[in-house]
N, C-alpha and C positions, 0 to 999 in steps of 0.2 A: 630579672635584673642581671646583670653583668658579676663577675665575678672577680676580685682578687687586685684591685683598686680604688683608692678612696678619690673622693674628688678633690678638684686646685685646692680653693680655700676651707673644706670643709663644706655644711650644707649654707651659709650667711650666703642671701645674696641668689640664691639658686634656684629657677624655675624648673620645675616638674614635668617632664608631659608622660601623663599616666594613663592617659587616652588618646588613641586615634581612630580614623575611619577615613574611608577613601573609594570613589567610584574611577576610573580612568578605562581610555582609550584599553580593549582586551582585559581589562581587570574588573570582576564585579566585587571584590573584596581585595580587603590588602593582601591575603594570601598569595592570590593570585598575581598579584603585584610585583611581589618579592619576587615570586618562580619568573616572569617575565622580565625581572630587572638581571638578574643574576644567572638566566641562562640567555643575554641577549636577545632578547625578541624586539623586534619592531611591530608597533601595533597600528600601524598605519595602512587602511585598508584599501586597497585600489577596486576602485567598483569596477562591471560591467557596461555595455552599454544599455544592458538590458536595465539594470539597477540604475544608474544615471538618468535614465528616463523616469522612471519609477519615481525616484527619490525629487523631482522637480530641476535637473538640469532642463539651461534653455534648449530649444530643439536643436540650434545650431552648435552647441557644444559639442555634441554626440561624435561629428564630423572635424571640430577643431582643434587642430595641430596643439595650440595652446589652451587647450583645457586641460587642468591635470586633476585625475579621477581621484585625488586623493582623500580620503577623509582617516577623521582622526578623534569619533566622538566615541562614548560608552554606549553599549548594547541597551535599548528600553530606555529611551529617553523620553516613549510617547507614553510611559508606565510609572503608574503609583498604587500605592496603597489608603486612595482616601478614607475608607471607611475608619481604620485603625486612628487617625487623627480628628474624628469625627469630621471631615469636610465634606458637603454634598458631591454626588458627580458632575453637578452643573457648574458650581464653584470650583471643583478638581479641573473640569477643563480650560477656565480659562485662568487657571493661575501657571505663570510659567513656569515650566519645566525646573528654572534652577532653582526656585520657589521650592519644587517638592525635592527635588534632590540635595537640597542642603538640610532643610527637615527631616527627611531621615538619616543623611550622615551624622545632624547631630544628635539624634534619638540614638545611634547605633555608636557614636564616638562615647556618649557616656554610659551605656553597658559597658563597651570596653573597658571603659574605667571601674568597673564593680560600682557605678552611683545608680541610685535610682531616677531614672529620666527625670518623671517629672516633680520627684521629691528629693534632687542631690544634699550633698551634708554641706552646708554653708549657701551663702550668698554667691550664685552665680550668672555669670555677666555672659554676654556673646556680642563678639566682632568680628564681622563678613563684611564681603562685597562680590557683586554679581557684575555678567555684562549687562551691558544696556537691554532688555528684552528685544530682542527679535523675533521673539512667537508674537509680541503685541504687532509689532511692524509688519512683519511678512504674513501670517497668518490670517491674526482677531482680526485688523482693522478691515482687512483686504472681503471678510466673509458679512455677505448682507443678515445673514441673520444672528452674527453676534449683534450689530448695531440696532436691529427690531426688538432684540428679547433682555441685553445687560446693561443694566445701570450705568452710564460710564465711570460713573466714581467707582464701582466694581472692580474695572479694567484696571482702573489707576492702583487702587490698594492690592491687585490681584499681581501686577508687572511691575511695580515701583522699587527699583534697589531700594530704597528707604524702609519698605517693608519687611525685605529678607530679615533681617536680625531678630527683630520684633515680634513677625511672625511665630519663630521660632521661641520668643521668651513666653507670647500665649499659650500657645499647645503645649510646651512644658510646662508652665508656671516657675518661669526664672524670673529672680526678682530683684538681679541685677543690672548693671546697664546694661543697656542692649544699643546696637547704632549703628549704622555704616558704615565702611572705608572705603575710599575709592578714589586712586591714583593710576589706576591704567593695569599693569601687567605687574608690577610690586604692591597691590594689591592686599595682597591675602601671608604676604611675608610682613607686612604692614601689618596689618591685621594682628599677626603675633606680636609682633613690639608694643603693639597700643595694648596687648592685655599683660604683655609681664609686668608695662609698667602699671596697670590696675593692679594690679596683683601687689607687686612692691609697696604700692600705696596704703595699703590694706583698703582698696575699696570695696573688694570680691574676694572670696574664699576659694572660687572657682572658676575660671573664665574657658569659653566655647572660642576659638578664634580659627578661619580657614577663607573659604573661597568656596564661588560655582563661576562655570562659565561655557555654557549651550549655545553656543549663534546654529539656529534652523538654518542658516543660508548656507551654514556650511556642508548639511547632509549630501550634497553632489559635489563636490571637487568646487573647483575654483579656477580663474583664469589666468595665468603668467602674463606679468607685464613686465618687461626690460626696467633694471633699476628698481623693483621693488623688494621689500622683505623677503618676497614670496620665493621657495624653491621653484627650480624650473623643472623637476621632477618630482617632486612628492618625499625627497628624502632631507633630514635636516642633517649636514654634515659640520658639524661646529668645531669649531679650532682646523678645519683640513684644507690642504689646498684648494679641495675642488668645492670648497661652500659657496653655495648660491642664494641662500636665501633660507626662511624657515618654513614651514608646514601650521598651520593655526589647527587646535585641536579643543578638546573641551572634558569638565570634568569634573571633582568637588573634591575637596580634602578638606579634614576639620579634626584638631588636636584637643584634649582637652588639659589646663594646665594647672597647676596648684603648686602656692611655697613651696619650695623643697623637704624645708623642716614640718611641714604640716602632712606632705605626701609621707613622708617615713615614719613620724608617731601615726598614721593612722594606717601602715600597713600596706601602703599602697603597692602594686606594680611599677614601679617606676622606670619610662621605656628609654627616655634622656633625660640628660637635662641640659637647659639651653644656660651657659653660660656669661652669655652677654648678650646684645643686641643693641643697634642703631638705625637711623632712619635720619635723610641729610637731603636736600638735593641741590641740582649743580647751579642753581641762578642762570643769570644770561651768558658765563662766559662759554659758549659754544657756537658750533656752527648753527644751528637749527635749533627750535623748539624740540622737535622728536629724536634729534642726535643725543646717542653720550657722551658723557663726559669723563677723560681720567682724571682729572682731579675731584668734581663731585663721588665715582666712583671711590677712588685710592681712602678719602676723609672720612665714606661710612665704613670699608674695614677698619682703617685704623683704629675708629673711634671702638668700634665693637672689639673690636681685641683687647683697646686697652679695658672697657668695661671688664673685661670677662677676667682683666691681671694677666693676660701676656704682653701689655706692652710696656716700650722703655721708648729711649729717646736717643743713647750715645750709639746704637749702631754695633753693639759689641753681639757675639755669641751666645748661647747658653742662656738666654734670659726666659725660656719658653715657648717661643714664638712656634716655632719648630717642632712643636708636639702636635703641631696640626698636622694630621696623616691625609688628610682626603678636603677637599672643596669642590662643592656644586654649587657648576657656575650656573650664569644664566644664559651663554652659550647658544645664542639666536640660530647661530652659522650663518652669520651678513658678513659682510666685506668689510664694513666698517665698526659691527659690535664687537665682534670677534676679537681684533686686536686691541683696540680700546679696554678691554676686558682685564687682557692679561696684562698692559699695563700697569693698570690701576692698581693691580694685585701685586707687582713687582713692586710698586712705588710705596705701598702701604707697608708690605713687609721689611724693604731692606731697610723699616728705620728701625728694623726689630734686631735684622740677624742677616748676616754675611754666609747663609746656607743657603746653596741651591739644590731644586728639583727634592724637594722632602714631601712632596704632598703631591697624590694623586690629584687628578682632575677628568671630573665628567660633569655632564647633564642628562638628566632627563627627556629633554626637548628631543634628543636623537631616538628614545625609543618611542614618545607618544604626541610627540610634536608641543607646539607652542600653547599653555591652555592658557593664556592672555595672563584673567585676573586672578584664574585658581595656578598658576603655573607657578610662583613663592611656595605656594603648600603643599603641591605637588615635590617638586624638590625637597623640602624638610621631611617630608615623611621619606623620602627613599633612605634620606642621610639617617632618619633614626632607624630602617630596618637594617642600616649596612652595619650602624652601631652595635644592634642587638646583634646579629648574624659574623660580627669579625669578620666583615669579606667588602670588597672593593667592587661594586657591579661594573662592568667594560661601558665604555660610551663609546656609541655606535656610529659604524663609516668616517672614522679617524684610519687615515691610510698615510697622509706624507702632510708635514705639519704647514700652515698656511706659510707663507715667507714673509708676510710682515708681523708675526708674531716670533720674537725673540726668546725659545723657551731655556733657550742654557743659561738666559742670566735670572731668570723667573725660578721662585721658589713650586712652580708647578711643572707635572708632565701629563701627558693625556693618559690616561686610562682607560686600554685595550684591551683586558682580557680581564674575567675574572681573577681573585687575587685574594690571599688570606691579610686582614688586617693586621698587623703587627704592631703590639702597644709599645714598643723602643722604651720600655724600664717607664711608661705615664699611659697615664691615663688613655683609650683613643679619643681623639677629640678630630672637629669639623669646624671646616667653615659654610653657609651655605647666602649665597648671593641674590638677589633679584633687582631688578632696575626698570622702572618702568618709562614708558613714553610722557614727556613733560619733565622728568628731571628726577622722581623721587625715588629717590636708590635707598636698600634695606639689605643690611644683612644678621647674619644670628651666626653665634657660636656654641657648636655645643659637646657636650661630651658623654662618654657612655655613663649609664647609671653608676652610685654607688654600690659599694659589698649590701647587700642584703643585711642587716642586723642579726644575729645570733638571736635562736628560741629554744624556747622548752623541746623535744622530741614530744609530737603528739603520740600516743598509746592506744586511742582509741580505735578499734578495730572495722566497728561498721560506722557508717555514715549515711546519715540523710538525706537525698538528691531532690527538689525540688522542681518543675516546671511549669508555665501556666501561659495561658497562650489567647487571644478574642475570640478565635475562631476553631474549631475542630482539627480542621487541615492543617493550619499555622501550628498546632501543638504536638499535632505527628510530624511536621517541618523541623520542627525544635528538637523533638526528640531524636531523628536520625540524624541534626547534624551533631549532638551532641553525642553520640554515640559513634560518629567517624571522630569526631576530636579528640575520643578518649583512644581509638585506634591510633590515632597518628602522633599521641602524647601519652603513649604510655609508662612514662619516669612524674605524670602528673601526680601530684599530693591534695588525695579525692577530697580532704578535710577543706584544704582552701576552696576548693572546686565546689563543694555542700555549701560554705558558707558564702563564696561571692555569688550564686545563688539563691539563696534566702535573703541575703544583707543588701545586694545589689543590683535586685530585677524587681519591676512593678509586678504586684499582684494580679491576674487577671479570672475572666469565667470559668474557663476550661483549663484543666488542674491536672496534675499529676506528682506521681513523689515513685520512687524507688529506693532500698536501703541495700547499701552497696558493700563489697571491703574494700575495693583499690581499683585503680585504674581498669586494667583488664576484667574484673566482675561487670565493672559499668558498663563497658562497651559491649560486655555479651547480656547483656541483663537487658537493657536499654533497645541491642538490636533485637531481641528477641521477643519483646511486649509479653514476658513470663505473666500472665493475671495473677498468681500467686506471690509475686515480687512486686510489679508494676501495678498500682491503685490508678484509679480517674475518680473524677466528680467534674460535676458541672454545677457551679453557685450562678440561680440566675434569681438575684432579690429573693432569696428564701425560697424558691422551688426545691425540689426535693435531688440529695445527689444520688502535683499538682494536688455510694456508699450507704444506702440507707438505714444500713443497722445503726448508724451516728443519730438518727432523728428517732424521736419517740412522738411525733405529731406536735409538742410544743419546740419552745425556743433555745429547750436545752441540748447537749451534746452528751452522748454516752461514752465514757470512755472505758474500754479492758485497760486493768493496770495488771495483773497477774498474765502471765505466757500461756495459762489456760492449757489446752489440749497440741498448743502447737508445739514442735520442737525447734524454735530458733532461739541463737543466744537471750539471757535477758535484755541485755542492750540493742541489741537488731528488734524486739521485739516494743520494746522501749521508745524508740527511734519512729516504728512503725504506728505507735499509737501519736506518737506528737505528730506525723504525716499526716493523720487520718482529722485529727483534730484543723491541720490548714487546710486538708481540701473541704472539711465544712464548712471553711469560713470562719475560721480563730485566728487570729495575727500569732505568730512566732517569732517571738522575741530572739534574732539571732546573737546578739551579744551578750545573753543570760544563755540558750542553747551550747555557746563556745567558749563559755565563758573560762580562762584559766589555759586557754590553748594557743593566743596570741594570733588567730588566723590571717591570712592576705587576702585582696581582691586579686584577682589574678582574670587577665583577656582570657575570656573564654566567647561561639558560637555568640552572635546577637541575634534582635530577632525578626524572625522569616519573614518579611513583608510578603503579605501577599497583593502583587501589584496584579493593575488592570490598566487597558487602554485608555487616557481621560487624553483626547487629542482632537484641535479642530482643525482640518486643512484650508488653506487662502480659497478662496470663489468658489467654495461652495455655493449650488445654486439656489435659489431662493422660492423652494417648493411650498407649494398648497397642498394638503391631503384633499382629495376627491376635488380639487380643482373649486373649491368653496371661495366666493371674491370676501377678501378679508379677515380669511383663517389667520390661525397662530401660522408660524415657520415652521415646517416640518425641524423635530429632531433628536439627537439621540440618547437613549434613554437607557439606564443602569439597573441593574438589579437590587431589589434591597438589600440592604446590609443586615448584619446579623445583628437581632436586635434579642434583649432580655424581654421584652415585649410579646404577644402574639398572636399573629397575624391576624386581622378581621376585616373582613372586607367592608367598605360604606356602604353603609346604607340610607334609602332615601333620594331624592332628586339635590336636596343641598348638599349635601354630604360627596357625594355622587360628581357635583360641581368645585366644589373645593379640591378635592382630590386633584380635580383635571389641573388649576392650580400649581398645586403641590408640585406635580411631575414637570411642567412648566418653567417653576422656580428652581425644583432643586434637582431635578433632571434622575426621577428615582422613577422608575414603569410601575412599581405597584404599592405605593404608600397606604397603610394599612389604617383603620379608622383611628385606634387607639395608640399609632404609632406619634412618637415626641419632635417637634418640628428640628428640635434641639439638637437629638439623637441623632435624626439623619441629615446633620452636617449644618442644619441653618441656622446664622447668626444675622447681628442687627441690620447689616444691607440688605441681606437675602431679606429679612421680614419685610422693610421700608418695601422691597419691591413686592410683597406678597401683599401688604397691609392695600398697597396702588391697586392690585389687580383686583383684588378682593370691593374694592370701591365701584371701580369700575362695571364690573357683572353684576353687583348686589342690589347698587346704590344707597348705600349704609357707609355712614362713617362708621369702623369699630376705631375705636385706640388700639396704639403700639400694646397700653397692657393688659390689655386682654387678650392677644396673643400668649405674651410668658406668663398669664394665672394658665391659660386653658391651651396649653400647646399641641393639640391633636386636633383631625381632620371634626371627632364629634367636639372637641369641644371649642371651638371655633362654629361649627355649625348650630348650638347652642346659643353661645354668644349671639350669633346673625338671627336668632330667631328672637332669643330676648330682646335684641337691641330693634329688631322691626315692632314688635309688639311695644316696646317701650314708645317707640316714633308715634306708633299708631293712635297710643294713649293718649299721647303729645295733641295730638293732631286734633283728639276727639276732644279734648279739653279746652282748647282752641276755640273749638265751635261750640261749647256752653258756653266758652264766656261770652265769646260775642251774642248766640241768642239772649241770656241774660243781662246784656247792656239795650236787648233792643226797648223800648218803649212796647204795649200791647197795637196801638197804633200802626207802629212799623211792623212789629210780626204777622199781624196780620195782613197787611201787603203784602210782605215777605211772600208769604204762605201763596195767598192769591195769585202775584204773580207766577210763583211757583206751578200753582195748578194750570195756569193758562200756558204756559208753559210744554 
């Protein structure tokens, strides 16, 4: 939190954001965010020709004057971590990209927040929106053997903005609204508006609100056309004489947000808070559908200022207005948003205040280009790291100011260089803008956190560090990023750091715990996997172990409650037995553990996804294995996931055939007999299409439920044998009755003919 200012009116009224996450152009985290927003970087990367080819430029781009190589997406956009959300890799590849990229931003926005993913504290809502898929378009549609092997209703539930939110409310088990936004490039600043006002409503306790936005088409540059948006060289120079146009880029930002007065009684990190917000747009009076407007503009600040209580109406000084230090705009760099822009921003403020040039001005778009629909939450998250950080990041290739932008009577100047924030006797506070194509303009006010509340001094000297991780690697992933964190944070207070770990991270198999005293122990303890400090276990459904002397062959837990032969404090020792007790699988009540100490959530490390390739390219050819007329589609096939399960191969010729199935459906190379259709990623489509295939090769109706009683490869192959024998019964019962209806008469015909026969 911020230090050493209270906020405008108190906390009434006051949204939270206690969580963030964010993938961008050169950023795989917000860390990396900040280091490139505040040491100027442009993250707009000019391909090769070699890479242009690669990447699906046309062949004639390679050669053309007006193709500009620029792209402007995040590193591994053909990468996820399906297994972690149990999604097959069949289902990973054809759900789009921003599909999984907004999924784990918001798995990773609420660790930030110290909540537990998919068990946060309250009623929590999510609002996003996506681009249109262009992996459906350019890609799925374009490849013969998605159209042979996927459901089309797959495709559609798999690329449909409609899904994004949703999606994301299944996988967590959020069990608040959940919906889409979608107004163009205001978007996902949109987005936030529609959850403060859930939030004010009391409809949610917690709302996910951000943006994605991946166009595939864009991985090769793009072609300059006279009079378009588009720069004529790959650079977006906004508010400057020489802007030409913007650079389209792509990305995902996702905050998470809660009352104010809820985020502070429960401790929270609190990273802003947004103090007002608006959402307007301009009607017909324009030139164009896709032109702006300064008056649709000028009407959502205003309106947002006066929400947030800096505005008035006589036009006088000293009302407030003027403690806005910084504004992110939304700063296209067009010929015609550009000035339009600053307009609106003069027209809104001077009904406030007769002060000129009081507030920086930058955008984002100059370092990572335009991200359409995630580009609102792009911008908000920089505005809240400048907040945290008291610093002014430069916006980039501002050299000599446009000339039909008027800046000496505008309460804005561009901001060129880095800069320390100066709170001028208030609070720091922001504006931050977005305006989409069609008309729907959004903006948010916001300001630095409050003072942190006053506590108890904690006393305790060791602490308990938990980790736990799905997989073995992801839990050595965890462990050395947390143990760089403690490096690079060493004024942390390890107490908050033990407890927004136990209070605010899902439990998983692969466990570990260390007991620390302070920052600096952690980061030597942690890099150095001490076995004598650092415990594992692995809970897999009661196999044997974030330790065997804990098991005595039954269900109970042994616990040392005396220090015994060791010489550590009684409380490190103490600490160490309740450690031992969660890696066997005891819940630890972190609020009775801290109880009396008043602990915080505090952003720390999220966690490692371990991502994989799950990507189909356009025209793929439409191979036969061994040239067989009327094979399946040759195709590509994923490794098991790591299952509590243990691996047994089928057996049998049914068993044997199911399988082939299985890999088919859910695109796994080696599904194990007793592995759970569930597990490895398959839901109700995936089955509808398994339950078809399974008809098909059998010719047995089974039911949908006898799939979820017997979800493995034997017991499905079970089923198919019962259900044959059942037919067969069927069949044989058939033919008493009708021999028993015959007459002796007729059976013996029957018969005779039979033999002559």
């Amino acid at each position: 939190m911020a230090d050493g200012h209270d906020g405008l009116d108190g906390i009434d009224g006051g949204i939270a954001i206690v969580g963030m996450a964010g993938r961008f152009p050169g950023a795989r985290d917000l860390g990396e965010f900040w280091r490139n927003l505040r040491g100027g970087v442009e993250s707009v990367r000019f391909l090769s020709r070699e890479e242009m080819a690669r990447l699906g430029a046309p062949a004639a781009a390679v050669d053309d004057p007006a193709w500009v190589p620029a792209v402007a997406l995040p590193d591994g956009i053909d990468e996820f971590d399906a297994p972690f959300f149990g999604i097959s890799p069949r289902e990973a590849e054809i759900l789009d990209p921003q599909h999984r990229l907004f999924l784990e931003a918001c798995w990773a926005a609420l660790e930030d927040a110290g909540q537990v993913p998919d068990a946060p504290a309250g009623v929590t809502a999510v609002f996003g929106g996506a681009t249109t898929s262009t992996y459906l378009l350019f890609n799925l549609a374009r490849n013969p053997r998605v159209a042979a092997t996927v459901d089309p209703l797959q495709l559609i539930v798999g690329n449909a903005v409609d899904s994004l939110p949703t999606r994301v409310s299944y996988k967590l088990n959020l069990k608040g609204a959940s919906h889409a936004v979608q107004c163009a490039c205001s978007t996902s600043l949109v987005a936030v508006h529609v959850a403060c006002q859930a939030l004010l409503n009391q409809e949610c306790d917690l709302a996910l609100a951000g943006g994605v936005s991946i166009n595939v088409g864009q991985r090769a540059g793009y072609r300059f056309q006279d009079d378009s948006i588009l720069s004529p060289d790959g650079h977006c120079r906004a508010f400057d004489a020489a802007a030409g146009g913007t650079v389209f880029g792509g990305g995902v930002g996702v905050v998470v947000l809660r009352r104010l007065e809820d985020a502070l009684a429960a401790r929270d990190t609190v990273r802003a808070v947004i103090r007002g917000s608006a959402v307007n747009n301009d009607g017909a009076v324009k030139v164009g559908y896709t032109a702006p407007s300064v008056d649709g503009q000028a009407a959502v600040v205003a309106e947002a200022l006066a929400v947030a209580g800096l505005a008035g109406s006589d036009g006088s000084d000293g009302i407030g207005a003027e403690t806005i230090g910084y504004v992110e705009g939304h700063g296209t760099g067009t010929a015609l948003g550009d000035p339009i822009e600053i307009q609106a921003l003069t027209k809104a403020f001077r009904k406030l205040t007769r002060q000129r040039g009081f507030a920086a001005l930058g955008t984002v778009k100059s370092n990572i280009g335009h991200l359409d629909i995630a580009a609102g939450i792009a911008g908000l998250i920089k505005t809240v790291l400048a907040l945290e950080h008291g610093e002014i990041p430069p916006s980039l290739h501002f050299e000599r100011p446009n000339p039909r932008i008027d800046f000496a009577a505008s309460p804005v100047y561009v901001s060129r260089a880095l800069a320390p924030w100066e709170r001028k006797g208030a609070p720091r506070r922001a504006g931050v803008s977005s305006f989409g194509f069609g008309g729907t303009n959004a903006h948010v006010v916001l300001e630095e956190a409050p003072v942190a509340p006053a506590r108890p001094a904690a006393n305790r000297p060791w602490h308990l560090l938990v980790l736990s991780a799905k997989t073995a690697a992801a839990l050595a992933a965890a462990t050395a990023n947390l143990a760089a964190w403690f490096q690079s944070h060493p004024e942390a207070d390890l107490g908050d750091v033990a407890y927004t770990l136990l209070a605010g991270r899902r439990v998983f198999s692969h466990r570990r715990i260390a007991v620390c005293r302070d920052a600096a122990d952690a980061a030597a303890c942690l890099a150095a996997l001490d076995p004598a400090r650092v415990l594992d276990a692995v809970d897999r459904e009661g196999a044997g172990t974030g330790s065997e002397e804990l098991r005595d062959g039954s269900d109970g837990v042994l616990l040392e409650v005396g220090s015994g032969r060791t010489e550590d404090s009684d409380l490190a020792h103490l600490l160490t037995a309740a450690g031992r007790l969660w890696l066997a699988g005891q819940r630890l009540d972190a609020e009775k553990l801290f109880a009396g100490q008043q602990r915080r959530r505090v952003p720390l490390p999220t966690y490692p996804f371990e991502r994989h390739r799950y990507w189909i390219e356009p025209g793929e050819a439409l191979t036969l294995p061994d040239g067989e007329p009327g094979a399946s589609p040759a195709q590509t096939l994923h490794p098991r996931p790591a299952l509590a399960t243990a691996w047994v191969a089928p057996q049998g010729e049914i068993e044997e055939r199911i399988a082939a199935l299985w890999r088919e459906v859910l695109g796994v190379a080696e599904p194990g007999a007793h592995d759970s259709f569930l597990e490895l990623g398959g839901d109700s489509l995936l089955a509808t299409r398994l339950m078809a295939r399974l008809r098909e090769d059998f010719a047995i109706e089974l039911g949908m439920e006898r799939l979820f009683e017997r979800p493995t490869i034997a017991g499905v192959a079970a089923a198919l044998v019962e259900a044959r024998a059942a037919a067969a019964g069927d069949d044989l019962a058939r033919l008493l009755a009708e021999v028993q209806a015959l007459s002796d008469e007729e059976l013996e015909r029957e018969l005779t003919a039979e033999e002559e026969r």
